[in-house]
N, C-alpha and C positions, 0 to 999 in steps of 0.2 A: 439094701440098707441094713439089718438085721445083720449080713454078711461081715460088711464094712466096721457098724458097731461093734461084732465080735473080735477082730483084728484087734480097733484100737484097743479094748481092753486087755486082750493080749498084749499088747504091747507097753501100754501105761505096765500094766503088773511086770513085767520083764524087765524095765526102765525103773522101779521101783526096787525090784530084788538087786539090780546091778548098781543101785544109789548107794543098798546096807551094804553089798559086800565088796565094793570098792570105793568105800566112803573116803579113804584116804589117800586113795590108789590113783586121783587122778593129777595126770601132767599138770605143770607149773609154767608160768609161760610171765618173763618179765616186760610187765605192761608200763611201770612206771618208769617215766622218764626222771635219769639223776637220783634215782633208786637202789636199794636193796631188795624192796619189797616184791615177791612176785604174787601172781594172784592163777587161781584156780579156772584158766580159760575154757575150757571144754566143763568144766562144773557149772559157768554162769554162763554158757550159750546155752549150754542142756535146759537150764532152768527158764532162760529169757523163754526156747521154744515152745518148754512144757506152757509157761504160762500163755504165751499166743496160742497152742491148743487147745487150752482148756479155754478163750474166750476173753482172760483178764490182759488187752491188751496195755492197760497204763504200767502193770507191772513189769511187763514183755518190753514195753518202750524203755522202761528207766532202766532193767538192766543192758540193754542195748547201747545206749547213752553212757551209760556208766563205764561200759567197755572199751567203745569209742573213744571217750573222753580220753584215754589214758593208752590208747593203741600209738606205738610211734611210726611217724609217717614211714619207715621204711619197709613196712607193712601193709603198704598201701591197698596191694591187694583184698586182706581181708576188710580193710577202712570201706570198701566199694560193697563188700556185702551186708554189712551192718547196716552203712545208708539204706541200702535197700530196704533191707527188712523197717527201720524205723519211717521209711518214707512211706512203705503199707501200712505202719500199722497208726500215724499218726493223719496223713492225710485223711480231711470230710469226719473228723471225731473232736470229741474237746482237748485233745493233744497237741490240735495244731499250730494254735497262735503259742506255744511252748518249743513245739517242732522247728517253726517259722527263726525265730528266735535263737535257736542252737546253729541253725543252717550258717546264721550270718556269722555268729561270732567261730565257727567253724572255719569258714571259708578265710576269715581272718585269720587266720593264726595255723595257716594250712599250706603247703606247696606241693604236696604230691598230687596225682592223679585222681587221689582222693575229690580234692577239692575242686575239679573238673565237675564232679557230677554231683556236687554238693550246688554246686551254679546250675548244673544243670534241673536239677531239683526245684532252686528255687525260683528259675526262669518260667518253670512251670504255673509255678504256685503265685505267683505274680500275675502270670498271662488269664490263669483263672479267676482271679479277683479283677481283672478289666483293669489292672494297674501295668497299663501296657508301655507305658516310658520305661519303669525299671525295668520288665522284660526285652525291651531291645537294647537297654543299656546293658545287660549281661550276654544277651545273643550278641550283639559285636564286640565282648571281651574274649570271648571262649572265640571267634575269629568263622562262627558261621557262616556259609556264604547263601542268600537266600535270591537271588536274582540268576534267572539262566534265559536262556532259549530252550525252548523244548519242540521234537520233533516226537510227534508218533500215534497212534499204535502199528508196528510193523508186527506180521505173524511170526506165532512160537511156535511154530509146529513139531510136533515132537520133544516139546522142552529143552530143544536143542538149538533155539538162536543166536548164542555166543559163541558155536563152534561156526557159522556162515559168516560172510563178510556182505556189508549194507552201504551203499556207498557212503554216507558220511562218514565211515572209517578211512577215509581214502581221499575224500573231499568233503569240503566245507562252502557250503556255497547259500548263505540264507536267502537268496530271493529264488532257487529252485523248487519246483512241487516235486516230491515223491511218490513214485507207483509202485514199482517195484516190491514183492512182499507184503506191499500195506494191506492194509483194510479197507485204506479209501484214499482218497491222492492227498497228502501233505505236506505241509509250508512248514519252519519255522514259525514259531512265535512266543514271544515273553512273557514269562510270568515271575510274579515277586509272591514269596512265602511270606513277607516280612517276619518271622521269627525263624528260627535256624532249625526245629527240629520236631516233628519230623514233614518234609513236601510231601502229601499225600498226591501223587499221581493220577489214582482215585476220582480226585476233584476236575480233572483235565481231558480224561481220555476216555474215550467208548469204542472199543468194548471194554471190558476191564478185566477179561480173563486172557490165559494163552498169548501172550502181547509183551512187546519189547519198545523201549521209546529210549529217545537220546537226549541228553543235556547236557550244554553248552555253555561254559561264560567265560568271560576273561577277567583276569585280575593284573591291578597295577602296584607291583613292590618297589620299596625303596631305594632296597640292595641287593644285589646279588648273593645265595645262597643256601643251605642247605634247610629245609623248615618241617613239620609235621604237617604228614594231611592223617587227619583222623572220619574214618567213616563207618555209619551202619545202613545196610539195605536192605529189604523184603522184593524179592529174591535176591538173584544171582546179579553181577555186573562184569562190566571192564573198567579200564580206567585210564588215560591218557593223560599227560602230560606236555604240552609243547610238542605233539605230534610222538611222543613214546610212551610204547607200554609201560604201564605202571603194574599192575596187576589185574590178572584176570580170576574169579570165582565163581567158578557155575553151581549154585548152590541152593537150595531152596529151606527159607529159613525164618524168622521174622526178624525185622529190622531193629534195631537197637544203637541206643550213644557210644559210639566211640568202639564200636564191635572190632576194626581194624585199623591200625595204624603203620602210617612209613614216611621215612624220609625222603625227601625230594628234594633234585635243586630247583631254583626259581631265578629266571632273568630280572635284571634288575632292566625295571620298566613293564612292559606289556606281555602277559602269560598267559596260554590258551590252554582250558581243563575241560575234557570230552569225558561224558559216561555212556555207557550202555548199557541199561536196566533190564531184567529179564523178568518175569512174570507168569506165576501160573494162575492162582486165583486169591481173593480176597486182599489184603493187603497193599499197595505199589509205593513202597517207601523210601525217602533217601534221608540220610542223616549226614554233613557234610561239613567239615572245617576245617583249617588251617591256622598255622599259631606257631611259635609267635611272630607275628607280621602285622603291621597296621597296613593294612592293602587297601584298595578301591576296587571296585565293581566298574567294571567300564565294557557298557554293551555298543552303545550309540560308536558310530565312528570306527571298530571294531572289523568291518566286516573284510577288508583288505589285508590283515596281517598275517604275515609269514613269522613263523617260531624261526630264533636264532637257534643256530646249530651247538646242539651239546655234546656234538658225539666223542668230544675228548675228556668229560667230566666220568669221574670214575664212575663206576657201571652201579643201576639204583633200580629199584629202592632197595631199601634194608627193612626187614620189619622188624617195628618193634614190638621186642615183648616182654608185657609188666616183670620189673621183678619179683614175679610170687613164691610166697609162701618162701623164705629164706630161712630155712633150717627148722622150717617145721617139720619135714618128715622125722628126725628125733626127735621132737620135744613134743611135737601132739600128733604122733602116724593117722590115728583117725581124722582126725578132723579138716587134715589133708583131703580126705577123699571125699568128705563129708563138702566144703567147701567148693572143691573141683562140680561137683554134681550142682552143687547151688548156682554156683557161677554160670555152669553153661542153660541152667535151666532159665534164669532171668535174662540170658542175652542171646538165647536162641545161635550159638556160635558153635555149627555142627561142624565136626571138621568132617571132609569126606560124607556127609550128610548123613553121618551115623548118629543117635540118638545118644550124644556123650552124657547129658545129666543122667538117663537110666542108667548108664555104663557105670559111672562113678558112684550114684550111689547104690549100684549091688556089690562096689570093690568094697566100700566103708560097710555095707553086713557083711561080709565074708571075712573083714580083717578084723570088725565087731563085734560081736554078735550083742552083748549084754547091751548095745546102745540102739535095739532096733526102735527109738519113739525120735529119735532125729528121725530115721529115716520118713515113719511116718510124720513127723511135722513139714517135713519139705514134698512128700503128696499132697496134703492138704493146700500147702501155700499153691498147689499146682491147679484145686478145685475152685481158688479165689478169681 
C-alpha cells in the first residue's frame, strides 16, 4: 500500500510539473461540429481522469459529457471510450438519472457505432430497474439473437478443443445423444436468454471448467444478402454459417459487446448459425447479433434443413474494422496510444493473446513520459 501511494504521488507531482511547463503546449483537436473552434482534447481527458483519481467523479462525468457532446461521429471510435468511462463513473451514483437521460437523447441524434453501445448501455440500465419491456425493445433493435439449441459440455483437454473435430461440426442431428469426448452423454436442448447480452453458459452446464459446448439456431430473412454479425465470447469460439467457416478464435479472453465483427451473406428465407465455444475457467459467455435484418427465430420445424449452396457467392467474411483514430496520430501521438491500451483493456480483445492494453500503455510512457498520471489513471480503472 505504502508502495502504491508512493507512485501515485510521483506521478500526480510529474503530471503537475508537465501541466506548468506545457501549459500551452497541448494538441488541439477540432471537436466542434460547423466550427472554427478547437478545443484542448488531451488537456480535458487529462483533467476528466485526474478528477476520477482523485474521487470527484461528478466533475470527471461533466467533463466527459462535455467532450462527448461535441466528438463527431467520425470518431466514433474514441465516442465508445468516453461512454465507457461515463457509464462507470455514473452508474449506482446520483449521476445516473442525468446519465439515463444523455443516453437517450444520444442515441437520438447518433449513427455511428457509437450509439450501438450507447443501446447497449441502456438495455442494461433498464434490464436493472425491472423495466424489462424497454429492455427487450432495445435487445431486438440492435438485432440480438437470444434463442438457440445448446449441446454440451464436451472436454478441453489441453485448451486445445477447437483444433479437434466433434461431430456436430459435420452433423446436425437434434434428437442424437452424444458421447464421444463428453463428460456425460448429451442431447440437444433449448434455451432462451431473453435479453441479448451476455448467455451466461455458466447457468447450463456442469462442469464449468476445461469445457466446450455448441450453439445452434436458425434465422428467417427477408432478403437475400450481405448483413453484420457482431459478437463477443469468453473464451475462444468457431463460427459457421450455412454449413461455412466464418471464423475461427482460439483465444482466452473475456467476453465483451460487439468484440468482433463480419460480413456475411444470408439466404433469403431459412439460415442455420453453429458456434463452438471453448472454455477454461470462470466466465462461459456469448455476446451475439446480427443487423440490420428484421429476422425471426425459428427453432420448431427446423430440424430437417439443408443450407443452400453459397459456394459461388464471393469468398466471406470480411472483417470489419472500426475506423479508428483518423488522423490522430498527428494531432494527439499520445493519446493514440493512451486510448489503444484503454480500449483493449475494457474489451479484453487480445490479439494472439498477448496482453495488448499493457502493451500500449507502456508505448504511451515511452512516447510520454511528462503524462505518466494517465497511465496511472487507467491502472486504477483496472483495480475497479
Amino acid at each position: 500500500m505504502k508502495f502504491k501511494l508512493g507512485i501515485l504521488a510521483l506521478l500526480i507531482f510529474l503530471s503537475s510539473c508537465a501541466s506548468h511547463s506545457r501549459k500551452d503546449s497541448y494538441p488541439v483537436f477540432p471537436l466542434a461540429k460547423n466550427s472554427d473552434k478547437s478545443y484542448g482534447l488531451e488537456e480535458m481527458t487529462g483533467q476528466a481522469l485526474e478528477y476520477k483519481m482523485k474521487g470527484d467523479y461528478k466533475k470527471s462525468y461533466m467533463l466527459f459529457k462535455s467532450i462527448l457532446s461535441r466528438l463527431e461521429e467520425k470518431y466514433e471510435f474514441l465516442s465508445q471510450i468516453y461512454l465507457h468511462f461515463m457509464n462507470y463513473l455514473a452508474i449506482d451514483t446520483s449521476l445516473e438519472e442525468e446519465y439515463l437521460d444523455f443516453l437517450q437523447q444520444y442515441i437520438k441524434g447518433n449513427t455511428s457505432s457509437g450509439r450501438d453501445l450507447a443501446m447497449y448501455f441502456l438495455m442494461g440500465a433498464w434490464e436493472k430497474r425491472a423495466l424489462r419491456e424497454k429492455a427487450l425493445k432495445i435487445s431486438d433493435e440492435l438485432g440480438f439473437i437470444t434463442q438457440w439449441y445448446l449441446l454440451g459440455p464436451f472436454k478441453n483437454e489441453g485448451r486445445n478443443g477447437l483444433d479437434y473435430t466433434l461431430p456436430p461440426e459435420f452433423e446436425i442431428d437434434l434428437g442424437k445423444t452424444y458421447t464421444e469426448s463428453a463428460y456425460h452423454p448429451l442431447r440437444w436442448r433449448k434455451i432462451n436468454s431473453s435479453l441479448g447480452g451476455p448467455i451466461d453458459l455458466n447457468n447450463y452446464l456442469t462442469p464449468e471448467k476445461n469445457s466446450l459446448a455448441f450453439l445452434l439456431t436458425y434465422i428467417q430473412v427477408p432478403e437475400s444478402g450481405y448483413y453484420t454479425v457482431a459478437l463477443g465470447t469468453d473464451d475462444g469460439y468457431m463460427l459457421w454459417i450455412n454449413d461455412r467457416l466464418i471464423n475461427k478464435n482460439d483465444i482466452y479472453r473475456k467476453g465483451y459487446f460487439d468484440q468482433e465483427k463480419f460480413r456475411v451473406f444470408l439466404n433469403k428465407g431459412l439460415n442455420r448459425i453453429l458456434l463452438k465455444l471453448s472454455q477454461e475457467y470462470q466466465n462461459f459467455e456469448l455476446y451475439f447479433r446480427i443487423f440490420p435484418v428484421d429476422f425471426q427465430v425459428v427453432l420448431t420445424g427446423s430440424e430437417t434443413f439443408t443450407p443452400q449452396d453459397n459456394s459461388k457467392q464471393p469468398a466471406y467474411p470480411v472483417a470489419i474494422k472500426e475506423k479508428s483514430f483518423p488522423d490522430l496520430e498527428e494531432k494527439i501521438p499520445f493519446l493514440k496510444e493512451f486510448f489503444l491500451g484503454y480500449y483493449y483493456f475494457i474489451t479484453g480483445n487480445f490479439p494472439d493473446n498477448k496482453k495488448m492494453d499493457a502493451f500500449w500503455f507502456q508505448k504511451a510512457l515511452e512516447k510520454e513520459k511528462a503524462s505518466l498520471f494517465y497511465y496511472y489513471a487507467a491502472l486504477a480503472s483496472s483495480e475497479n
